[in-house]
C-alpha positions as CSV (number, residue, x, y, z in Angstrom):
1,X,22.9,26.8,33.1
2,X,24.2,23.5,33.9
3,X,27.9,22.4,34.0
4,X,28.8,19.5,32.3
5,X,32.3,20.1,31.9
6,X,33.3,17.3,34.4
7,X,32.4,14.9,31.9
8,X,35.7,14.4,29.7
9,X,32.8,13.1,26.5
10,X,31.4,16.7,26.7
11,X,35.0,17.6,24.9
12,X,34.6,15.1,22.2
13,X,30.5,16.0,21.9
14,X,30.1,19.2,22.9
15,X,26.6,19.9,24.9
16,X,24.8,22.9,22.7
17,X,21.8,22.5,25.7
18,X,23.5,21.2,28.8
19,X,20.3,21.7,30.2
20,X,19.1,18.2,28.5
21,X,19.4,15.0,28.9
22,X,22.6,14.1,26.7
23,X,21.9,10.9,24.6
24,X,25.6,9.2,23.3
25,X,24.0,6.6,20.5
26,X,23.5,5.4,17.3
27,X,20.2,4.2,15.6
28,X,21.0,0.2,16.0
29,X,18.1,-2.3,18.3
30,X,19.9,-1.0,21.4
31,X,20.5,2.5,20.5
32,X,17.1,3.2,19.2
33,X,15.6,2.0,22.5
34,X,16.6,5.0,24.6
35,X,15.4,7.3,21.8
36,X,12.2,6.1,21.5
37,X,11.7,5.9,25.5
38,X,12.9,9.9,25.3
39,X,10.9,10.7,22.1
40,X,7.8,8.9,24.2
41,X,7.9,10.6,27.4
42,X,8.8,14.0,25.9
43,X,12.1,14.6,28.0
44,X,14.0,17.3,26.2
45,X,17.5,15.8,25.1
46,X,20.1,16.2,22.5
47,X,21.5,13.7,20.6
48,X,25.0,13.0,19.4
49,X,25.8,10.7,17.2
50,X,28.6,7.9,18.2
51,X,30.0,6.5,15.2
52,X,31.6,3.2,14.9
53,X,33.2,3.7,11.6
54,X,35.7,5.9,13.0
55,X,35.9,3.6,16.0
56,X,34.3,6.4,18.8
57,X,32.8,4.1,20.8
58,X,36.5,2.9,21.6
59,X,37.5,6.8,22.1
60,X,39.1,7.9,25.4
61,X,36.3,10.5,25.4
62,X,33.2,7.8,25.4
63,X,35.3,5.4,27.5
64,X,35.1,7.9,30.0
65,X,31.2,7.5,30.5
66,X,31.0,3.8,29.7
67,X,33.9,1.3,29.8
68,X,32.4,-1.4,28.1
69,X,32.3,0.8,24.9
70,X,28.7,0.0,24.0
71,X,25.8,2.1,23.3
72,X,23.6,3.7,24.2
73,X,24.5,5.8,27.4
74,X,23.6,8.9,28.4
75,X,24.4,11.8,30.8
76,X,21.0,13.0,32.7
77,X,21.6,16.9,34.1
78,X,19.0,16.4,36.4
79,X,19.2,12.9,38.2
80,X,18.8,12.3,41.2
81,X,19.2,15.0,44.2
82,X,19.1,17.2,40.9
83,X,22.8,16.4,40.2
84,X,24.1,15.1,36.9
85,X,24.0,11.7,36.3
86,X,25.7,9.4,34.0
87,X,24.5,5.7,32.9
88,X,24.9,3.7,30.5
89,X,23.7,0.0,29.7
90,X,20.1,0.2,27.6
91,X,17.9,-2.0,30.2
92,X,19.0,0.1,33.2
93,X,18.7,3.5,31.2
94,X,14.8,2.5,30.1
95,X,14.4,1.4,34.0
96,X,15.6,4.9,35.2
97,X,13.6,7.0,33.1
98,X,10.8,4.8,33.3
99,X,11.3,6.0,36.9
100,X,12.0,9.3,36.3
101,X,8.6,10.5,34.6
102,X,6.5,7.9,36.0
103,X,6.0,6.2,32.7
104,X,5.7,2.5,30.9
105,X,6.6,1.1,34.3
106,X,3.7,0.1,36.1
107,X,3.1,1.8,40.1
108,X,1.6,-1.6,41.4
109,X,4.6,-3.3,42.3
110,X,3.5,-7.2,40.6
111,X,2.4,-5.8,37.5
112,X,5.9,-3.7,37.8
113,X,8.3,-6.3,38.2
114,X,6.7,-8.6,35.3
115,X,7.3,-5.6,33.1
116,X,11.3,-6.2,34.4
117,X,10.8,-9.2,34.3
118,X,10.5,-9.4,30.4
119,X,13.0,-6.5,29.9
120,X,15.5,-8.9,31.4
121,X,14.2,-11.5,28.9
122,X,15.0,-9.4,26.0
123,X,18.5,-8.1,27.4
124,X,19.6,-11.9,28.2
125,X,17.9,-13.5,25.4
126,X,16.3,-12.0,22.5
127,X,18.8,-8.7,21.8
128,X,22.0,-11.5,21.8
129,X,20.4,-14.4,20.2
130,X,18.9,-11.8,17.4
131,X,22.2,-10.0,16.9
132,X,24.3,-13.5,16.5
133,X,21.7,-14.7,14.1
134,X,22.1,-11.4,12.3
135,X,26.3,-11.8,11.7
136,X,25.8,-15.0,10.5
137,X,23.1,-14.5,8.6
138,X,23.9,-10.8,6.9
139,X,27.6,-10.1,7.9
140,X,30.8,-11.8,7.8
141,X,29.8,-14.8,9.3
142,X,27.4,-15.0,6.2
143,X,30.8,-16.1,4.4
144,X,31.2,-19.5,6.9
145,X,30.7,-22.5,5.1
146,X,29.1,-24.7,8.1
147,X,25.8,-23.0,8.8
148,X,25.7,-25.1,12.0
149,X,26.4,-21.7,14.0
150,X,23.5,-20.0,12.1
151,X,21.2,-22.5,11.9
152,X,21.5,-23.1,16.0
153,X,21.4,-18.8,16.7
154,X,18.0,-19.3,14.1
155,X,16.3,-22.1,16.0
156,X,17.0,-20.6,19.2
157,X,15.5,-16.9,18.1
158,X,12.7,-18.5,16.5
159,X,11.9,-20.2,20.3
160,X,12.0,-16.8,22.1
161,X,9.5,-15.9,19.3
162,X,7.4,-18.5,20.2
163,X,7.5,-17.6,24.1
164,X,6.5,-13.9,22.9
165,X,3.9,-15.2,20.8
166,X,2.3,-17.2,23.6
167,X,2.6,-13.7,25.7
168,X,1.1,-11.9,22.4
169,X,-1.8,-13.9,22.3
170,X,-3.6,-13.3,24.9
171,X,-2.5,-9.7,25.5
172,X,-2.2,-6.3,23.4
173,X,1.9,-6.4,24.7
174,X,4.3,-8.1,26.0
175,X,4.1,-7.4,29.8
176,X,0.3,-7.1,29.8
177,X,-2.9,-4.9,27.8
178,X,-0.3,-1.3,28.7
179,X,2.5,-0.7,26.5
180,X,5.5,-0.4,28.7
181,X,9.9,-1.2,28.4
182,X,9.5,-4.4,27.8
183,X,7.9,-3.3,24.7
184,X,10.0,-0.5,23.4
185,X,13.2,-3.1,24.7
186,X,12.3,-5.7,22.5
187,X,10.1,-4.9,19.6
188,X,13.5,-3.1,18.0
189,X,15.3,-6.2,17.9
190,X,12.1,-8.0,16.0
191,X,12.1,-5.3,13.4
192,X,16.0,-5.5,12.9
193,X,16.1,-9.3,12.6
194,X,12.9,-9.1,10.2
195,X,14.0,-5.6,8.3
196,X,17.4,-4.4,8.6
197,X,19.0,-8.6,9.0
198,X,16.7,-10.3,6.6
199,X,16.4,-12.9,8.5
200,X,12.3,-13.2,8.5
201,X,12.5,-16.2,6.2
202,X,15.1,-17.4,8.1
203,X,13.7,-18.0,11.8
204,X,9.8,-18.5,10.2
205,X,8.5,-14.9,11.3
206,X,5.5,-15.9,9.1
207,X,4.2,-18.7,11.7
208,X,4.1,-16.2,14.5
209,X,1.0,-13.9,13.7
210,X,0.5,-12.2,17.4
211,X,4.3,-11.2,17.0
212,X,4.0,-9.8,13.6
213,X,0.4,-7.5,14.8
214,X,2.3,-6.4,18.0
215,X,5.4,-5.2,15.8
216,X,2.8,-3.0,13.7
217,X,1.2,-1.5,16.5
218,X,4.6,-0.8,18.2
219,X,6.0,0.7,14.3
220,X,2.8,3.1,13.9
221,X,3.4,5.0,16.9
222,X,4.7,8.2,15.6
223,X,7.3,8.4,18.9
224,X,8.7,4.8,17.5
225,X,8.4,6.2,13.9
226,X,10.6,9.4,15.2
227,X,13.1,7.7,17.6
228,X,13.8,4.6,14.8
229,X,15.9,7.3,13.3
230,X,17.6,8.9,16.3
231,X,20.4,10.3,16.0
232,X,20.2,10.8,12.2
């Protein structure tokens, strides 16, 4: 059985299968990502559940795997040389097991780097620009009087809509006719900002019709369905 007992987190979140890939997260746009990768590729893994009401994230125990206190990260028994590896940052967790099974990453190299190329674009552009318009918008900076900070977070979400609209419209996804990370990177962030933020009204979702099919598609596939909930 693998010994994870290095990892000071395993105290706090005890591993029941330290065989498994060990998921720290919580079901927000950039939690749900890494759970909907593992839920797609079939990788066992156990999740535990990080919970910013009681401030975990800030915990010595979850500092101790990522420093910058953010989810998701995760602790891989089997990396590479088949020792344990720990990661954390979304975009560089989807890359490596994207890697690791040989899935939603292209093999030719082109068609490969595009597909990074517009996970990059959703880690620089859409998952900040959603999640400012979604403070202002639906938490406390909701309360600001001058909607200039909202209204410029609004107008600049609803141009990266319109860049993945042009994308959409000539393609079934984002990187190309394959589902791949950029996909299951970005397409939580659209159905926050539309569902959980409110904000559809907001930034116009209604003019961008190649956005709105692609987030469908992306919502009926039951591993999406599964890991939109992950961990519970």
């Amino acid at each position: 059985m693998t010994d994870l007992s290095a990892f000071p987190i395993t105290k706090k979140w005890p591993a029941r299968h330290p065989d498994r890939l060990q998921l720290y997260s919580l079901p927000t746009p950039n939690g749900v990502k890494v759970a909907i990768m593992l839920e797609e590729t079939g990788l066992p893994y156990e999740a535990h559940k990080v919970d910013f009401a009681t401030h975990d994230q800030t915990s010595p125990a979850f500092l101790s795997l990522n420093p910058n206190n953010k989810i998701p990260a995760i602790i891989d028994p089997d990396g590479p040389g088949g020792k344990p590896l720990p990661l954390f940052e979304s975009g560089a967790i989807l890359v490596y097991l994207a890697e690791k099974t040989g899935q939603f990453l292209p093999a030719d190299p082109a068609a490969r780097y595009q597909a990074i190329q517009w996970l990059m674009f959703q880690m620089g552009g859409v998952g900040p620009m959603f999640g400012q318009v979604g403070f202002f918008h639906k938490f406390a900076g909701r309360e600001y009087e001058d909607k200039r900070p909202r209204d410029r977070y609004a107008h600049e979400s609803r141009r990266l809509l319109g860049v993945l609209e042009q994308q959409l419209a000539r393609q079934r996804w984002i990187a190309g006719d394959d589902y791949t990370i950029a996909d299951i990177a970005t397409f939580p962030w659209v159905n926050n900002l539309v569902g959980f933020y409110d904000a559809g009204e907001l930034v116009g979702i209604q003019d961008f019709s190649h956005v709105q099919a692609a987030l469908e598609r992306f919502r009926e596939r039951p591993a999406v369905a599964r890991g939109l909930k992950i961990p519970a």
